[in-house]
N, C-alpha and C positions, 0 to 999 in steps of 0.2 A: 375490534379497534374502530373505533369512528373517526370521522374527517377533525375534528379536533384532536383529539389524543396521536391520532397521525399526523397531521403537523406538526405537533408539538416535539412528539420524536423526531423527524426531521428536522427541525427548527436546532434541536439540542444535538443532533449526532452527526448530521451531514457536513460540517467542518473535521470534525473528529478522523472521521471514513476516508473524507479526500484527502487528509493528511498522512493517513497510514497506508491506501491504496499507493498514492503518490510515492513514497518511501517504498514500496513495493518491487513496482512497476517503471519508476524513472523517470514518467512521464505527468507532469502537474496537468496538461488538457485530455489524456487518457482519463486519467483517475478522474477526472470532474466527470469525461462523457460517461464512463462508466458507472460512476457510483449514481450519477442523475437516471441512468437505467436500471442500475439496482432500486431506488426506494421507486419507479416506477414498475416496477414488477413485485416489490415488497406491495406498494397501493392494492394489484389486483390479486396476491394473493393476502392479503391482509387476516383472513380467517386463519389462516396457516402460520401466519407470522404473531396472531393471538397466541398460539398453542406454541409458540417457540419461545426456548426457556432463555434465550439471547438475543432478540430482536435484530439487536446491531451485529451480532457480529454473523446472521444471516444475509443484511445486507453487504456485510464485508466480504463474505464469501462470496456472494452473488458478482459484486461488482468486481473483485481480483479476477474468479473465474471470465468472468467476460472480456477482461483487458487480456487475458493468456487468450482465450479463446480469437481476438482480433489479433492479436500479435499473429497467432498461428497464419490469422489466413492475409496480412500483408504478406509474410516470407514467402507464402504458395505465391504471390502475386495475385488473386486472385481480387482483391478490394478494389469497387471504381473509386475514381481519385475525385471524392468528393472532398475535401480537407482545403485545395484551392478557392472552393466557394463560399466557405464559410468566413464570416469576420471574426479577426481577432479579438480576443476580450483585453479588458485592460485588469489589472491583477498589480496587487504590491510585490515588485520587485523581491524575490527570496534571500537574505543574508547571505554573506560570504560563507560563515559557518552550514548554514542550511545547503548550499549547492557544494561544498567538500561533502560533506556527507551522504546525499545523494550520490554522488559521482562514483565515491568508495563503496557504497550500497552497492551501486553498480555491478562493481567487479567481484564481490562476490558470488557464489552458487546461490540461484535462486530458492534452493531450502533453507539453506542459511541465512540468507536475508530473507525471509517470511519470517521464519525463528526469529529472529531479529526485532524486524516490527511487529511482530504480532506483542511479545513478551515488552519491549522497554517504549516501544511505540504509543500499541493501543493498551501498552499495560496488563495485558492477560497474563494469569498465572501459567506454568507452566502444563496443568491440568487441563486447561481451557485450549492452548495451542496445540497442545495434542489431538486434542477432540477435533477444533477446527484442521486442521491440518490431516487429520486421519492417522498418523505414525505413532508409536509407543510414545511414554513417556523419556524414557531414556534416550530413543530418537533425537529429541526435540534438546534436552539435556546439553547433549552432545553437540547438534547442529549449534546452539547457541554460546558453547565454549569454543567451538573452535570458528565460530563467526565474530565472537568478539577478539579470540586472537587475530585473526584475519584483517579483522576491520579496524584496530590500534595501530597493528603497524603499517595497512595504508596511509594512516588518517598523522599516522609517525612521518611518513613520509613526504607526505603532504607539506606538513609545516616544517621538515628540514628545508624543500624546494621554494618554499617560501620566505624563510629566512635568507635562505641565502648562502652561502660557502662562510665559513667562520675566519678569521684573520686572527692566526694567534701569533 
């Protein structure tokens, strides 16, 4: 892949990635740092990511596993608090709709919501979430039915609290 065709993939996927990382992960400046480190390590492995039959969802695995991997080592305590130093970006504000859903994302089990995003998100077949994901198919089946049961009647719940108490 050359520095053109490489741009060009980024150009076309790196909204796509911080969108599904972010549904992920729950974090909209996670998912940027990370997936900005994934097509940075997709750059130097670039030969490798020739021979990959998914480009993008190389980098998706790349950049999730790194946002799990820095979650891990805040809980340890272990990260300097460099997050102070840094300036804020400025970003369009996310809908109402867009942070319900994140939030409910949330509370589910983290296979479940991969399954999730992976399939209605970044639109992968159920074939492809399995690969990425490493679990059977039926696994993934499964995590995704009872993710969407899960994620209705938060998302049920959500908009009862927000309507409000009914006056009959």
């Amino acid at each position: 892949m050359d520095e053109q065709e490489f741009d060009d993939f980024y150009t076309s996927s790196y909204a796509r990635v911080v969108t599904q990382v972010y549904a992920m992960v729950g974090s909209r400046d996670e998912a940027e740092e990370c997936v900005q480190e994934a097509f940075a390590r997709a750059w130097a492995h670039r030969r490798q990511l020739d021979r990959a039959e998914h480009p993008e969802a190389w980098v998706r695995t790349t950049a999730y596993r790194l946002a799990v991997s820095r979650w891990r080592k805040v809980t340890r305590g272990r990260r300097a608090p460099d997050r102070a130093l840094s300036l804020p970006t400025v970003a369009q504000p996310p809908s109402e709709a867009h942070v319900t859903l994140v939030a409910a994302l949330r509370q589910l089990p983290e296979a479940q919501r991969q399954a999730l995003v992976l399939h209605h998100i970044a639109d992968l077949p159920v074939q492809e979430v399995a690969r990425e994901t490493g679990v059977p198919e039926g696994t993934v089946k499964a995590r995704l039915s009872r993710g969407r049961a899960a994620l209705a009647a938060l998302l049920e719940d959500t908009a009862g609290l927000q309507e409000g108490p009914s006056h009959a």
